[in-house]
Every structure is written in C-alpha cells, then in structure tokens.
N, C-alpha and C positions, 0 to 999 in steps of 0.2 A: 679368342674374345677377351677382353679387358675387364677383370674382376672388377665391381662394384668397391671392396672394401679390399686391403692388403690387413691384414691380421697380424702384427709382431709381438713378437713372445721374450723377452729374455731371458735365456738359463744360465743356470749353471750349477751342474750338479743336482739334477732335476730328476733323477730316475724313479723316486717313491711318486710324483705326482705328475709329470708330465703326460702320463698316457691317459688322464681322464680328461685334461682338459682336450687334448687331440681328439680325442673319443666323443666328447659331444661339439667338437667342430665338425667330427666325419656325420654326425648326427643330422645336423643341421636339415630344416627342410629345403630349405635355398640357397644352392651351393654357389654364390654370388659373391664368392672371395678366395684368396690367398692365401696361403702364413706362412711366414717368415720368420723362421726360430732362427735368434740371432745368439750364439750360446758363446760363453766369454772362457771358451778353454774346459771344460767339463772334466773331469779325471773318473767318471760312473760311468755309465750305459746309457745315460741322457741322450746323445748323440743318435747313437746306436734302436734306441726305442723308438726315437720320432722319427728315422726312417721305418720302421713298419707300416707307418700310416703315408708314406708316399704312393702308395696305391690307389689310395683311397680319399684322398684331397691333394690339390696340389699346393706342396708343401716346397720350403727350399730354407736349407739348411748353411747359415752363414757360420762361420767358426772366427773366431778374435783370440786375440793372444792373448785378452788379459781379462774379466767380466767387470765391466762398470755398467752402470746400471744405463745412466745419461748416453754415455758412449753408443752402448747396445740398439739403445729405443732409437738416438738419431740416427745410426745405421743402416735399422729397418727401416725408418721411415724416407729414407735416401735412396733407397733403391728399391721402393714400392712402384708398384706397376699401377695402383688404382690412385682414384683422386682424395680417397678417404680411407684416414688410419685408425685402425681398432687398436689400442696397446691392451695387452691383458697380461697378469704374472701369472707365473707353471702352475701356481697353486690354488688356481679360479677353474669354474666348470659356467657353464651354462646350460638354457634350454633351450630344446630342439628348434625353436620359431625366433632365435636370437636375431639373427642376419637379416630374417625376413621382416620383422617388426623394425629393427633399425632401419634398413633400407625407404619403408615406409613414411616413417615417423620424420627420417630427414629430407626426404623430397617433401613432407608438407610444412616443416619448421623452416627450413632453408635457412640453416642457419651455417657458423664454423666448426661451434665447439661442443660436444655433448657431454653431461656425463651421467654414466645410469645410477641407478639406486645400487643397495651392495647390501649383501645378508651371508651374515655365516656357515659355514657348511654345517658345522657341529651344535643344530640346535637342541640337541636333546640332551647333550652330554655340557653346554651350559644356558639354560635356556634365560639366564638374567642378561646375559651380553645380546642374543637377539632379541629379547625385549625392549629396545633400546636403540637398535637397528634402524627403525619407523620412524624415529626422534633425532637422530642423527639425519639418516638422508632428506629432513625437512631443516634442520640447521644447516647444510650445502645448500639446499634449494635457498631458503634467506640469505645465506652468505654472497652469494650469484648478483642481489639486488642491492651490494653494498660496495664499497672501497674499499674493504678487504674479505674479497672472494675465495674461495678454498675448496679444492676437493674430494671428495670420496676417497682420495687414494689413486693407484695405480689405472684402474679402468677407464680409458675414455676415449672418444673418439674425437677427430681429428680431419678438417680440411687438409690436403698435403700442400698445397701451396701456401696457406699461409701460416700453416708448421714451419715451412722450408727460409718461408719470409725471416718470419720472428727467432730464428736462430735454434728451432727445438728446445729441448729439455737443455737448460744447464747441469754442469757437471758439480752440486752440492747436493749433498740429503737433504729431501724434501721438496725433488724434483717436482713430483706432480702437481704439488701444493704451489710452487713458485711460477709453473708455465701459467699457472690461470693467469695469476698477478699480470703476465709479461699481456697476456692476451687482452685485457682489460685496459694494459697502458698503450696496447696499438688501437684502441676504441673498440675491444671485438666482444661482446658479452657471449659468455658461456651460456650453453642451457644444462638445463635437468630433465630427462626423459625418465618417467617413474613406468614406463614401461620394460624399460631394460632393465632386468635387474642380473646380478653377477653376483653369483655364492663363491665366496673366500675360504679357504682353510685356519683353523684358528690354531695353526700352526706354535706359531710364536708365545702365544699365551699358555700352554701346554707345555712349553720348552720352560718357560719365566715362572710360570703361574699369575692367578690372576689381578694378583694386589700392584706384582712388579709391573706388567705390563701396561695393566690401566692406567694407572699412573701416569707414566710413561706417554700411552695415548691423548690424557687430559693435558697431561705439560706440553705436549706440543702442540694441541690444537691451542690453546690460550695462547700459548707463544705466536704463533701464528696470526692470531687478532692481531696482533699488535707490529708486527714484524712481517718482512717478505720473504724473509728463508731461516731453517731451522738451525743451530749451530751443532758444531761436532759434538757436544756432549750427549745429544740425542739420537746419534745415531744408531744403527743395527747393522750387521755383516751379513754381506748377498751369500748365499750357497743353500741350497736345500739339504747338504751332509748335515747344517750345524742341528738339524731340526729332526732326525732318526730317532731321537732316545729320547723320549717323555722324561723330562724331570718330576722330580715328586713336591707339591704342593706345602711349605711346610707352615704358609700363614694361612689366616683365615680368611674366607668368601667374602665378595663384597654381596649387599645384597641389592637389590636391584630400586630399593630408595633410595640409597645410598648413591649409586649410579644418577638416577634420575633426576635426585636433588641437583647434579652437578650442571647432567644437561642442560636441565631447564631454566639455572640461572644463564648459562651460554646464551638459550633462544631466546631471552628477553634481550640479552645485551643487543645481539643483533637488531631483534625487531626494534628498540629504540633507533638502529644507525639507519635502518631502512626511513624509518618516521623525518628522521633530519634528511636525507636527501630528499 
C-alpha cells in the first residue's frame, strides 16, 4: 500500500540522537508513512542504530559519499514513494498523533506547503529560549502573509510534485529559509499548521553558548528580511560529532527581555509589510 507521507531524515554522524527521533516515528498512532534516512557517509553507529528500527517501521536506508545537507533532502525527496514529504533533522522528536493530525489537517487545508510550529526539547535547562518559542512561530506565521516569507527551520512538509517541479532545496545554507522564497515566486503560498508542533534539540547553543548563538539566530533571521539567502559567514558544519561535548558557558545569559525586545521589534516590522500588501 502507498504510504501517505515519505518521512526523510538527513545524517550524519547521528548516533547520540537518531534513535529518538525513530523512536517516536515507531510511536506513531498512524503508521501512514515511510522514512528515508538519507545519511551523507556516517563514520558512528548512525547507520547501524537505524537499522534497529527496520522492524518496526518501514524505514530505507540510503548512504551518499559525501553529507550535504540540500543534496541529502533532494535525494529523499526523489525517491519518495508518497505524494507528500515530511523533512525532519536527527535531532527533532515528536508526538505520538504527529502523522495522524498532519494527514488531517492537509486533506482539510489542501494546500502544498506546511510548516508546523517548533519548540525546544531542553525547556527546563533554558526556559528564556522557549519563552519566546510562541513569538517566533507567530513571526513565521506573519512572515507566510508577506514578500519575504521564511521558515521555522528545517521542519516541513511538502507536496512531491511540486517539490520536484521547483528544483528542491538549493545547495547554500539556508536552504529551508530559501525553498519558501522559491515557492512564493512559483505563486505557491506556505501554510502554518500550529497543530504540528516539533521539539528540536538545543544542541548547538549548548556547544556555542547562549549569547554566540543567539546572536547568531537574530543575524540571520534580519538578514533574511531583507535577502533570499544567507551568506557563508553565517554558516554552521552538518555532523552530530561536532555537538558530543557541552562547552562551558563563559559569558553572561541573556534574559528573556532582552530576547523579547528583539522579537517584538521583528513582529511589528512585519506586521507593517503585511498592512502595505
């Protein structure tokens, strides 16, 4: 029978986090999909762990010589067997009613392009970042209703055909953020389903701490108003190795006015652009 959703994953070098996000695929109440771990050369047990769970969902395991990120995602999405693709990273989990709330949610929107809301795994250990959480995925939702659209990040789902049409993800950093762009100029509007939501690992800010990071976060989403894609100075290196050993913290917190003040001039800008369309 022909899964509803094809599921693609990209790793590499995925062994600390791989098996929860599989873990609550296998979860799933409605097993009305796929996944397609497309992993870019692995050198851990990444591999090796997500076969475990071919038992228990049907899972298919593509290997690449080399892990790019754009590469990876059109891969999966190129040899999906469903008409609709979920992209998620290693280092997302979800809940059990995931697949089944999507499946829903897009037979009644009938739309191309989804993308769900996104909340940190680690809210206890910083709870000013998922404060904040709420306010961001309502600055995507505004962004959606303007000329320069942008998303949550990595998470979204996906007509395949006219994935396949509009060329996939291109190959710069800031893929996710650029396909909306690309879909907006073929006339395709994105939605926002604040039903789905997808808990992320706060990985990277653990590694940086939190002053380099955020930063880091506000500089490209700014960049982003203004631009279609992000440049090389803002990148970051794919591998879940780089991310094993918690650096230690050596500035101070930001606090979560501080944060707030930032956003909140963000969601006026927009809502101004919305007002002029």
């Amino acid at each position: 029978m022909k899964p509803y959703f094809s599921i693609i994953i990209p790793t590499l070098n995925e062994e600390v986090y791989i098996s929860r996000l599989l873990t609550s695929l296998k979860n799933q109440s409605k097993k009305n999909f796929e996944v397609l771990l497309v992993d870019g050369n692995s050198t851990d047990k990444t591999r090796s762990i997500a076969r475990t769970f071919s038992t228990s969902i049907p899972l298919k395991i593509i290997k690449l010589k080399k892990g790019d990120l754009s590469t990876q995602k059109n891969t999966g999405g190129s040899r999906a067997k469903a008409d609709t693709l979920i992209f998620f990273d290693a280092d997302m989990v979800v809940r059990n009613t995931f697949t089944k709330i999507a499946e829903s949610e897009i037979e009644k929107k009938r739309g191309f392009v989804f993308i769900p809301h996104v909340y940190p795994l680690e809210k206890k250990d910083y709870p000013e970042v998922h404060a904040v959480m709420n306010l961001f995925n309502q600055l995507v939702g505004l962004s959606l209703n303007t000329h320069i659209p942008f998303s949550a990040g990595p998470p979204q789902l996906w007509n395949k055909h006219v994935f396949l049409r509009i060329g996939g993800f291109d190959r710069i950093f800031g893929e996710d953020h650029h396909i909306i762009r690309k879909a907006q100029d073929w006339g395709i509007k994105p939605m926002q389903i604040a039903k789905l939501k997808v808990w992320f690992s706060l990985r990277r800010l653990k590694k940086q701490g939190r002053i380099k990071l955020f930063t880091h976060f506000i500089r490209t989403h700014i960049h982003l108003l203004f631009n279609d894609t992000v440049p090389k100075g803002f990148e970051y290196k794919m591998g879940g190795q780089l991310y094993k050993e918690k650096r230690e913290e050596l500035t101070k917190q930001f606090s979560i006015g501080d944060i707030h003040s930032v956003l909140i001039r963000v969601r006026g800008f927009l809502r101004n652009l919305v007002k002029e369309e």
